[in-house]
C-alpha positions in Angstrom: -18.6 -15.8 -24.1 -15.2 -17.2 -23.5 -11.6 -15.4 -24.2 -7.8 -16.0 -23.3 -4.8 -14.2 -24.3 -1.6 -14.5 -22.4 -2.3 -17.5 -20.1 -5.3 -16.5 -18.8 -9.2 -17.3 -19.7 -12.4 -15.2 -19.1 -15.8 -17.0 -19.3 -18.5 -15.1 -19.3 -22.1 -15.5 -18.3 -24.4 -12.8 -20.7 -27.6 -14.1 -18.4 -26.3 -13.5 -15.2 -23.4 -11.6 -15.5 -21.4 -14.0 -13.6 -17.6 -14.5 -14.5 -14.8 -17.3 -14.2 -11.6 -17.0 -14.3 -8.6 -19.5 -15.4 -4.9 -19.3 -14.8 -2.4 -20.8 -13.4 -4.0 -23.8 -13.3 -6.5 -22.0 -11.2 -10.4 -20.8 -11.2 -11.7 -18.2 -9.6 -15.6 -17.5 -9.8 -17.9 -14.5 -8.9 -20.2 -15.3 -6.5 -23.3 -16.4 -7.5 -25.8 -14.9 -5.3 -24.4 -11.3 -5.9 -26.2 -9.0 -8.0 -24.1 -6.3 -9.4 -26.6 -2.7 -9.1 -26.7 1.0 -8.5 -27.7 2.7 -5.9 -28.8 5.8 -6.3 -31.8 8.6 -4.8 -34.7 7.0 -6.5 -34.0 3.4 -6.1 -31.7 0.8 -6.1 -31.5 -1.1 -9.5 -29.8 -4.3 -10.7 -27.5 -4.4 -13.4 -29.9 -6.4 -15.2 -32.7 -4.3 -14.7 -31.5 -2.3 -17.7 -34.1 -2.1 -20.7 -31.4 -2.6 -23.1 -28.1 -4.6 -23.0 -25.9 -5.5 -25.4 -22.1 -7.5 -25.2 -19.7 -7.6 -27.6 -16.6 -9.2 -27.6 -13.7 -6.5 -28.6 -9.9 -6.9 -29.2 -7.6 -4.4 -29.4 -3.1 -4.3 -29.8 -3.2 -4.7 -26.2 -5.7 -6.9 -25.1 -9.0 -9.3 -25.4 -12.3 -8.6 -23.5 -16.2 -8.2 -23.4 -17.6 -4.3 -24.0 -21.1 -4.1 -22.4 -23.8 -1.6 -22.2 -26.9 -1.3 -19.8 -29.8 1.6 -20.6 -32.6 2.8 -19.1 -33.1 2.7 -15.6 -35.7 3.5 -13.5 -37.4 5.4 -16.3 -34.8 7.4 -17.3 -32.0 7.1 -20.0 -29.3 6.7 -17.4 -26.8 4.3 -19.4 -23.1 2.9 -18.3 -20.9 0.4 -20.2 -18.9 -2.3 -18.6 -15.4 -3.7 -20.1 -13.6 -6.4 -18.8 -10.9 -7.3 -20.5 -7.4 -9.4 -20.7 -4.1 -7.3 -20.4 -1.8 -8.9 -23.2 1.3 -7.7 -21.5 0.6 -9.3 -18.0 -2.3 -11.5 -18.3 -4.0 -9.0 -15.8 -8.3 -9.0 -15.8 -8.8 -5.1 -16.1 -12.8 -4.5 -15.0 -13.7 -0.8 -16.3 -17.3 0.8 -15.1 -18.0 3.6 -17.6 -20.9 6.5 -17.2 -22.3 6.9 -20.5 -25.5 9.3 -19.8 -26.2 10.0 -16.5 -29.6 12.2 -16.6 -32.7 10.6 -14.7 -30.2 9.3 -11.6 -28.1 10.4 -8.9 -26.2 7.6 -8.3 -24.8 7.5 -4.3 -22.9 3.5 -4.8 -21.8 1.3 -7.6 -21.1 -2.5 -6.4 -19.0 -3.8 -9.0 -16.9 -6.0 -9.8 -18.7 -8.8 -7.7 -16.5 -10.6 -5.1 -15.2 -14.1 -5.5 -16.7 -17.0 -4.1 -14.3 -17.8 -1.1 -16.0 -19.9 0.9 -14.5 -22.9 1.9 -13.8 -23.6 5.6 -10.0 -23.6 5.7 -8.1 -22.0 8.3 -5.6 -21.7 5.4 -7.6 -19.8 2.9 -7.0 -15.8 4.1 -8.1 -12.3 2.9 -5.9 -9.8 3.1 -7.0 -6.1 3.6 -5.1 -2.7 4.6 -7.1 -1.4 7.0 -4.3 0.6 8.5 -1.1 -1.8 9.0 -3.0 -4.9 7.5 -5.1 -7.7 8.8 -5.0 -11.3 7.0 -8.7 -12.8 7.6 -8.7 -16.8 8.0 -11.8 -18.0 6.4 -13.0 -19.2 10.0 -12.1 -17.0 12.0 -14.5 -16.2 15.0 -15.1 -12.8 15.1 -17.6 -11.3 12.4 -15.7 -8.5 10.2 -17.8 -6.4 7.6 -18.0 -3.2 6.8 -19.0 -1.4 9.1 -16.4 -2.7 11.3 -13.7 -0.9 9.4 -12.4 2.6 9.6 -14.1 4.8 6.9 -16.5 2.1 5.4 -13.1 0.6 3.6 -12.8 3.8 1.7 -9.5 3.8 0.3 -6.4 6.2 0.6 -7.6 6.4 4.2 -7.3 4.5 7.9 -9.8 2.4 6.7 -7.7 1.3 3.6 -4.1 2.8 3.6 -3.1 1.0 0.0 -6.0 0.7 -2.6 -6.6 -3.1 -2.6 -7.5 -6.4 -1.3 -6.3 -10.0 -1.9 -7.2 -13.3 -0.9 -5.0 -16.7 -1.0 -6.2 -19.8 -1.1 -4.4 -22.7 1.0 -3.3 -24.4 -2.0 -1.0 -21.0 -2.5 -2.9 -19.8 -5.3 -3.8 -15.8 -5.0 -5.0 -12.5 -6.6 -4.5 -8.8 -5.9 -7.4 -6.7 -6.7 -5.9 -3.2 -7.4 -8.3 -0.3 -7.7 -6.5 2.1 -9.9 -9.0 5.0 -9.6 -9.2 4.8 -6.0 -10.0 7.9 -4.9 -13.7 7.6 -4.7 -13.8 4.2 -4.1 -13.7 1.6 -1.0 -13.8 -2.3 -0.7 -17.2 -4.1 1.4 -16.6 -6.7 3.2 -18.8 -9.5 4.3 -17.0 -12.5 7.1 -19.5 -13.7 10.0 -18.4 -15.5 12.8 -16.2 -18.4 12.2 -16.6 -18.3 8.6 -17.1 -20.2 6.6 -16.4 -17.2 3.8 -15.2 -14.3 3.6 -16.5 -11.9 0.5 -15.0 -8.6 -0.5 -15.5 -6.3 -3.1 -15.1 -3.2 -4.3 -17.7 -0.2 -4.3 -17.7 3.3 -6.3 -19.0 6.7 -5.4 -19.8 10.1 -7.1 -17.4 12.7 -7.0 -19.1 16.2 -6.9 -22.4 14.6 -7.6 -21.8 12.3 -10.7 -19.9 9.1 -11.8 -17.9 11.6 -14.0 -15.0 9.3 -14.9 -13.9 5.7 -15.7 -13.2 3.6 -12.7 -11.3 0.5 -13.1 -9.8 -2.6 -10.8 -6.9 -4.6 -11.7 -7.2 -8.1 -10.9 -3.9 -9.7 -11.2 -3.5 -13.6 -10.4 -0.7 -15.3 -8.7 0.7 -18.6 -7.9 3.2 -20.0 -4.9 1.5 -16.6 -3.3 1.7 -15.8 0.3 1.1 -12.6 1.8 4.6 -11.6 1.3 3.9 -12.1 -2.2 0.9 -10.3 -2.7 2.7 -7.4 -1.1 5.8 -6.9 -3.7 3.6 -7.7 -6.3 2.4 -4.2 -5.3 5.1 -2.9 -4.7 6.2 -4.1 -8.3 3.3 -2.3 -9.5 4.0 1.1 -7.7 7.2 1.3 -8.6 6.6 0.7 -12.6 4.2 3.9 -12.1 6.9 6.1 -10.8 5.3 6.1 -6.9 7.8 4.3 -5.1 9.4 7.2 -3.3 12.4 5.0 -1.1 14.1 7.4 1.9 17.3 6.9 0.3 16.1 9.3 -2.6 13.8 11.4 -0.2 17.4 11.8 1.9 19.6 12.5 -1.3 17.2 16.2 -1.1 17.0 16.1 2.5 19.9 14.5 3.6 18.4 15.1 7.5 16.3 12.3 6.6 19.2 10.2 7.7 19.3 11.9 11.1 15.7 10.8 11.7 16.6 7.5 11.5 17.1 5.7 15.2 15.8 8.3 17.2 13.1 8.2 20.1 9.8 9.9 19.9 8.8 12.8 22.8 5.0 14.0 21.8 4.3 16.3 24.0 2.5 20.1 24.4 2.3 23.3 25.4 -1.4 24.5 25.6 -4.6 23.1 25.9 -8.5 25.1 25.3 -11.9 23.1 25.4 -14.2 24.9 24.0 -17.6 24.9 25.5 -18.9 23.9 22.3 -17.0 21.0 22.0 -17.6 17.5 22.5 -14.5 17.0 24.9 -15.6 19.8 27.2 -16.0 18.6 30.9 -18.3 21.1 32.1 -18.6 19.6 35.7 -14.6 19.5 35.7 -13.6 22.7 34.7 -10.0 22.5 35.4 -10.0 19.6 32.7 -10.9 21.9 29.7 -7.6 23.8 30.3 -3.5 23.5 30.7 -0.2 25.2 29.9 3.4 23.8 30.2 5.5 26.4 29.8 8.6 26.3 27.0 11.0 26.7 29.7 9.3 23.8 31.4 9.6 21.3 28.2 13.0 22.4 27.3 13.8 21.5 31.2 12.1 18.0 30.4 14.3 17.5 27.3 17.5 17.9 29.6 16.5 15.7 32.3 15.3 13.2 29.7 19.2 13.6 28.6 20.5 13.4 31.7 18.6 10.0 32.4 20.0 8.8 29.4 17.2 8.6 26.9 19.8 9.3 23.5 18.9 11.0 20.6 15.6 12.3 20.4 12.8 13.8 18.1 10.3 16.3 20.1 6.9 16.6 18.6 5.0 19.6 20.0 1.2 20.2 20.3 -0.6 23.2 20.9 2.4 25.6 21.1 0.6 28.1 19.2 -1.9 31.3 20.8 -5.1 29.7 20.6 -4.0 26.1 21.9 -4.1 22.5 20.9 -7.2 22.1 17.9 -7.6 26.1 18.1 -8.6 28.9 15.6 -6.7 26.7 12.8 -5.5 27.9 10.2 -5.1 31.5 12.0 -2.8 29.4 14.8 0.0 32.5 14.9 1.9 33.6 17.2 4.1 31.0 19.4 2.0 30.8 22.8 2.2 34.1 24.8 1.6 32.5 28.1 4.4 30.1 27.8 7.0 32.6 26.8 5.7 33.7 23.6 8.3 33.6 20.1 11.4 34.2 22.4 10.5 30.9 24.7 9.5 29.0 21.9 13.2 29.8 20.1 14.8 29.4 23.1 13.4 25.9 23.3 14.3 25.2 19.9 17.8 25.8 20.4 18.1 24.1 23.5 17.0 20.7 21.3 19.4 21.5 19.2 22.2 22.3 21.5 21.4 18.7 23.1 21.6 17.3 19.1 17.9 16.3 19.4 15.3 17.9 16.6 12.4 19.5 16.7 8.9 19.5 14.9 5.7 21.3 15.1 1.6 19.7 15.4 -0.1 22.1 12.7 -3.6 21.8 10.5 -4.6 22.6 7.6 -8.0 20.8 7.2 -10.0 21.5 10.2 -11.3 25.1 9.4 -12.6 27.2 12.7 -15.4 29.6 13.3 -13.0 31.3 15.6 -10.4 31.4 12.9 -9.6 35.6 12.6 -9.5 35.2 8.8 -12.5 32.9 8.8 -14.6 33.1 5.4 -17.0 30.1 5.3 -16.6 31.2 1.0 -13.3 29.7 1.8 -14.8 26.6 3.0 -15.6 23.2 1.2 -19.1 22.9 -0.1 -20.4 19.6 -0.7 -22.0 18.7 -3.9 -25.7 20.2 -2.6 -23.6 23.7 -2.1 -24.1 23.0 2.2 -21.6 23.4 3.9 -20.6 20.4 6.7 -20.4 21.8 9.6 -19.5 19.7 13.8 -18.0 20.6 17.3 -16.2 17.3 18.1 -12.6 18.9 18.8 -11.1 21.2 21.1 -11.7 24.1 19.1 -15.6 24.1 18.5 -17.4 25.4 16.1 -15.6 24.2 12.6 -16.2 23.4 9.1 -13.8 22.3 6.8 -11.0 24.5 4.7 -11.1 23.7 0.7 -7.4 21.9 0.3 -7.4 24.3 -2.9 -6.3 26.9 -0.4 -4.8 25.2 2.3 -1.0 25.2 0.5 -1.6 29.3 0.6 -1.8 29.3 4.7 0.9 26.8 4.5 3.1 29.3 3.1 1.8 32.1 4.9 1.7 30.4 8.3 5.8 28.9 7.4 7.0 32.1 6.6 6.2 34.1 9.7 7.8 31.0 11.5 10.9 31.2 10.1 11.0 35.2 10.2 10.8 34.8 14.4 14.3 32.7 14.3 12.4 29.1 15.0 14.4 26.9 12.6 12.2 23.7 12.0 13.7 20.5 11.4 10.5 18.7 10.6 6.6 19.5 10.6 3.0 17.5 11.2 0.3 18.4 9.4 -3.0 16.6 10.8 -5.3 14.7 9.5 -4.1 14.8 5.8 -3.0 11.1 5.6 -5.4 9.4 7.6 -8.8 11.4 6.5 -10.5 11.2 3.7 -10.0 13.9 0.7 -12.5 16.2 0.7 -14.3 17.5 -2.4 -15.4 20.8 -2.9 -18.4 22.0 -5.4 -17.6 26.2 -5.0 -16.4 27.6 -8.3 -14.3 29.7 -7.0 -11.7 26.5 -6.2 -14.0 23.2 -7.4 -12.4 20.6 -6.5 -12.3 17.0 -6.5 -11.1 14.0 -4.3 -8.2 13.4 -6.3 -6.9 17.2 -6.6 -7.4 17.6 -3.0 -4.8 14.6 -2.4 -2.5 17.0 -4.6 -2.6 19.6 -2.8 -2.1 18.1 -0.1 1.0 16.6 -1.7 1.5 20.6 -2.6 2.1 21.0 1.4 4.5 18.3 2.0 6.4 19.5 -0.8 6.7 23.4 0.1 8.0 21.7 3.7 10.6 19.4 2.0 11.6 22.8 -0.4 12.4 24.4 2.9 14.7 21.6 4.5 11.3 20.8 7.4 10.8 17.0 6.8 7.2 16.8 6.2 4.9 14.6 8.7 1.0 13.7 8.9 -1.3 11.3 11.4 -1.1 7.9 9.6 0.1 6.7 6.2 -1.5 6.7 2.9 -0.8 5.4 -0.4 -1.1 8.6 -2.3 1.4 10.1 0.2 4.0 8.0 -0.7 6.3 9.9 -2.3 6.4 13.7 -0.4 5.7 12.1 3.1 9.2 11.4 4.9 7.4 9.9 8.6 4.1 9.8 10.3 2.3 10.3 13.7 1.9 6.4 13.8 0.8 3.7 11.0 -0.6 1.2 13.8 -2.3 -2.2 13.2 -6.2 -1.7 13.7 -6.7 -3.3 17.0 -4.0 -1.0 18.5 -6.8 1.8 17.6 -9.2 0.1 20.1 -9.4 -1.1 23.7 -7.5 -3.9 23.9 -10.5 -6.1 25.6 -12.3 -5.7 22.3 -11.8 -8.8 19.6 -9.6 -8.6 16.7 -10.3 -8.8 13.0 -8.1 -11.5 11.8 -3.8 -11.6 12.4 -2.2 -8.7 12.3 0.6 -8.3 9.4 2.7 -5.6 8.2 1.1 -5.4 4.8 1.7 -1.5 4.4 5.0 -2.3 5.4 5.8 -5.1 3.2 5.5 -2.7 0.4 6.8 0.8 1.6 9.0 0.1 5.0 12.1 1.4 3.0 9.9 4.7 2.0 8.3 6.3 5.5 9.4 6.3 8.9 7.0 5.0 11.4 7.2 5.4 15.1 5.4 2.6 16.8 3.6 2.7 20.5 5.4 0.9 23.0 2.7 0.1 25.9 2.2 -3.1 27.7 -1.4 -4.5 27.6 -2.4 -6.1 31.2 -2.2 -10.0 30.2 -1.7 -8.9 26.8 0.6 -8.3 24.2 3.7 -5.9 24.8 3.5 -3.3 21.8 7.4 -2.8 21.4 7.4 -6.1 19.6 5.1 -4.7 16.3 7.6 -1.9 16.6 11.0 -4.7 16.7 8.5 -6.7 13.5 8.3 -3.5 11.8 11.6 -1.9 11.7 10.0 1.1 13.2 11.2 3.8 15.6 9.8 3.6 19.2 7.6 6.7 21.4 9.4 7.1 24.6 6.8 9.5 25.8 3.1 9.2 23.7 0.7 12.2 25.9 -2.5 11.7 23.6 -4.3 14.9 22.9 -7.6 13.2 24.2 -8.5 10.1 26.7 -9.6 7.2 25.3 -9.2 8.1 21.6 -6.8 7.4 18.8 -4.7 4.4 20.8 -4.8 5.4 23.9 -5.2 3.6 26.8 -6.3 4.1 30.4 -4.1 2.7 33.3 -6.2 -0.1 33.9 -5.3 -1.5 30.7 -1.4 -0.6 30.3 1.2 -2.2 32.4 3.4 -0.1 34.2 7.3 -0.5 32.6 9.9 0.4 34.8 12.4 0.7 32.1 11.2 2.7 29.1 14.0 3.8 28.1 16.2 0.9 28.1 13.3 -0.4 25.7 13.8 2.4 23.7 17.2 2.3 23.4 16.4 -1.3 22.1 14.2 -0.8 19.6 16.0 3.0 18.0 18.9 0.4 17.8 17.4 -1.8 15.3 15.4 0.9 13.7 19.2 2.2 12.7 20.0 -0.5 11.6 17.4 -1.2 9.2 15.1 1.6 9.2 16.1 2.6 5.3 15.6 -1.3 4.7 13.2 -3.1 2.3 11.0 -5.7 4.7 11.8 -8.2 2.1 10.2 -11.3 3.8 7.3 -11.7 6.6 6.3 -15.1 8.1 4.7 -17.3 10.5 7.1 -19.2 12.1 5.9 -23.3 11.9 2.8 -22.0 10.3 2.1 -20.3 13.8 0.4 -16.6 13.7 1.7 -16.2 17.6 5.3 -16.6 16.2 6.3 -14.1 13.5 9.6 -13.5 12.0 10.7 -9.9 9.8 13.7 -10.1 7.6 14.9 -7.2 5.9 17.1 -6.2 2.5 20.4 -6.4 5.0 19.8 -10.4 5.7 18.7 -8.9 9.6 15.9 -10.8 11.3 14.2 -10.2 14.2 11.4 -12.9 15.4 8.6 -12.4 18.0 6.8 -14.8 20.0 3.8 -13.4 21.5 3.1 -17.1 23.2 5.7 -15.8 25.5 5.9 -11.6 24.8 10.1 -12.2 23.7 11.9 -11.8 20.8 15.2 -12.5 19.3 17.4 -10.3 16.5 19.4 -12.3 14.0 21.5 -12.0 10.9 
């Protein structure tokens, strides 16, 4: 079967299910040796190995495509219908999976659409994924990538994929952008070995409460004279004719004190830490590990001599200044830490920030549910689709499970109020794990609740924050966040995540970035690797704001980095002044352009809306800021 509308032709292979695709003077093929199938309890079945399938073409006012049906699997009636189909306005491939009847199978993964062949051995001919910042994968590059390799199995509107798609750009410039526009049960697999020669990706789909439920569809949108610049504002293009491009300029015209975010250094620090002896992180042999206190008095002496030594305007970030400690009892975290001055230390800090014309934010959660929680009601918990009830000990706190995001913007108002009624006035707020976790799903009656609801009500948080004047703050960055999210913990580039001696999945680039730079603040680590790279360049390429103090909450996870592998800097602050300079000067810029300077991934230049350029060479760990 063959179709075109609007510059672009679909051919269509009714045997094996393959598809080609012309435009722009272009062709793009699925690959050949991938079977499309289901995987589900009993079995894993091919597409084809559907008793009955029919294809039709079918035309409608806005488009051309094929409408197919597959029917009985497996012994059982279970039936879906494909439709892939030409976009009149745009000349866009929409490919739509459709449940039909789903009795006789629980489906657990849907692989469809197939990848693209992609496998010709150029160093030129890239794949593009957001696994956090963004990696661009040259077809030979040495170091195997697939999918277990990535943060969350690829699942998007998480670490593992911060904006739902992939792209891949041929050396000849031609490109496409797969957009998943029902991505919240869905992911991308990836398949690169060692030095290439291919790279395949495609997308995958789960259930949501037990069943395929809904229409899941990827937008395959086909460019020329593409580079990954390109493929970004495409995106962005895309976003914003949706109504989700949420700039900081219209985030600050309701909170104007987003503007006095902008150019400051970042102090993370805390107050008290409790290991459980259920937990994971609990040193039994090194008892005096498990537990700490800093006093309020004793941070809000810090802040002072910080200012004294000349470290300018600063945003504190405080963990575990709550009763229970760092990772504690959440969401019953109240009051303000007794043994390091209680409510009156804590305001006393507060205004001693503000005194010094520095703000102030609190480390909170509203995710992680503890046994040890006073209120604790595991009916209040999430139950997975089989009614259990997950259940693990990794953090501080112990015992947890997780609390049903239906509820979590009650405790969020609860938890705010009391706050506010013991005189600590908030600038901004950091609630964990909700932009860098995946949405949780939750099969109680009492609050069902899918993947997608639970990213709204998690939105529902950041906006009682932003109602309030407290600029709202989570872990990383996620698509979905977009526009109620003013700044984040960190949005990193994956190999910042590991140890620095382990290989890298392709050349980093600011993909996230390229798209929303202008819409959240990012503060960016600023160590040096030993005979590696120095960190405060991504933060110069990335128009971001720099941490001048980073204490992690635990060794060896989330970034950090032991002293063996980070140089000592003599002149942090002098850095920081560096890079909180150019993060006011452009930190409410579009990143309009990124590039490899002479076609060399060790050379990389950022220009911004302003016509301000800054270019790092990591040959020789400098850089150089230019308008």
């Amino acid at each position: 079967m063959e179709f075109s509308v609007s510059g672009t032709t679909v051919r269509f292979d009714e045997r094996t299910l393959q598809f080609a695709i012309a435009r722009n003077g272009a062709e793009w093929s699925t690959c050949a040796d991938f079977t499309p199938q289901l995987t589900a309890n009993q079995g894993t079945f091919a597409f084809t190995d559907a008793v009955s399938i029919s294809h039709e073409q079918r035309e409608t006012g806005t488009g051309i495509g094929v409408h197919s049906i597959y029917t009985g699997f497996g012994h059982s009636a279970y039936a879906f219908a494909t439709y892939v189909w030409v976009e009149r306005a745009s000349g866009d491939v929409l490919f739509e999976w459709i449940p039909l009847n789903e009795q006789g199978l629980n489906i657990t993964n849907v692989a469809w659409p197939a990848p693209f062949a992609f496998d010709d051995a150029n160093d030129h001919d890239a794949t593009l994924i957001t696994h956090e910042q963004g990696v661009l994968i040259p077809n030979t590059w040495p170091t195997a990538v697939t999918t277990k390799d990535i943060a969350f199995d690829g699942r998007y509107e998480t670490a593992g994929g911060y904006m739902p798609w992939f792209a891949q750009i041929r050396a000849d410039a031609h490109a496409y952008i797969a957009i998943c526009e029902t991505p919240w049960n869905a992911g991308y697999s990836i398949d690169h070995p060692e030095n290439g020669p291919y790279t395949h990706v495609g997308t995958w789909f789960e259930p949501s409460l037990g069943t395929m439920d809904y229409r899941r569809v990827v937008r395959y949108r086909f460019l020329d004279n593409a580079d990954h610049t390109a493929v970004c504002k495409s995106y962005r293009d895309y976003v914003n004719e949706r109504g989700r491009l949420r700039t900081l300029a219209e985030k600050a015209a309701r909170n104007p004190s987003v503007r006095d975010l902008i150019g400051r250094s970042w102090v993370h620090v805390g107050i008290k830490t409790k290991v459980q002896p259920d937990s994971s992180f609990f040193d039994p042999e090194h008892p005096d590990k498990n537990d700490s206190l800093v006093t309020f008095a004793q941070r809000t002496k810090q802040m002072r001599t910080l200012h004294d030594m000349g470290a300018g305007r600063l945003y504190m970030h405080l963990d575990g200044w709550a009763q229970p400690g760092y990772d504690n009892a959440h969401p019953d975290y109240l009051p303000a830490c007794e043994e390091a001055g209680g409510w009156e230390g804590m305001k006393a800090l507060v205004d001693a920030v503000h005194d010094q014309g520095d703000i102030f934010g609190t480390h909170d959660q509203y995710r992680d549910y503890y046994f040890t929680a006073k209120t604790f009601d595991a009916n209040n918990a999430i139950r997975l689709a089989d009614g259990t009830m997950p259940e693990h000990a990794r953090w501080a706190g112990g015992h947890q499970t997780y609390l049903c995001a239906e509820l979590a913007p009650d405790y969020v108002r609860r938890n705010f109020a009391e706050i506010a009624a013991h005189g600590v006035d908030l600038d901004c707020a950091y609630l964990d794990v909700f932009t860098c976790n995946e949405g949780d799903e939750c099969s109680n009656p009492e609050h069902r609740m899918t993947r997608r609801e639970c990213y709204e009500r998690r939105a529902e948080c950041f906006e009682y924050l932003l109602s309030h004047g407290i600029l709202s703050s989570s872990e990383e960055v996620s698509d979905w966040a977009v526009p109620s999210l003013v700044f984040c913990h960190y949005a990193p580039y994956d190999f910042q995540m590991r140890s620095p001696a382990q290989p890298r999945q392709g050349v980093p680039v600011p993909l996230y970035n390229l798209v929303y730079h202008d819409c959240v603040i990012e503060p960016w680590m600023m160590e040096r690797v030993v005979d590696g790279d120095d960190y405060m360049l991504y933060a110069l390429l990335n128009g971001g704001a720099p941490y001048l103090i980073r204490d992690a909450a635990y060794v060896g996870v989330d970034g950090d980095m032991d002293d063996e592998q980070r140089a000592r800097t003599e002149n942090d602050i002098e850095r920081c002044h560096q890079v909180a300079a150019f993060h006011e000067r452009v930190g409410m810029q579009e990143l309009v352009r990124h590039d490899f300077v002479d076609d060399d991934p060790l050379v990389q230049r950022s220009v911004f809306a302003d016509g301000t350029a800054v270019t790092c060479d990591f040959h020789t760990q400098t850089y150089c800021i230019s308008e």
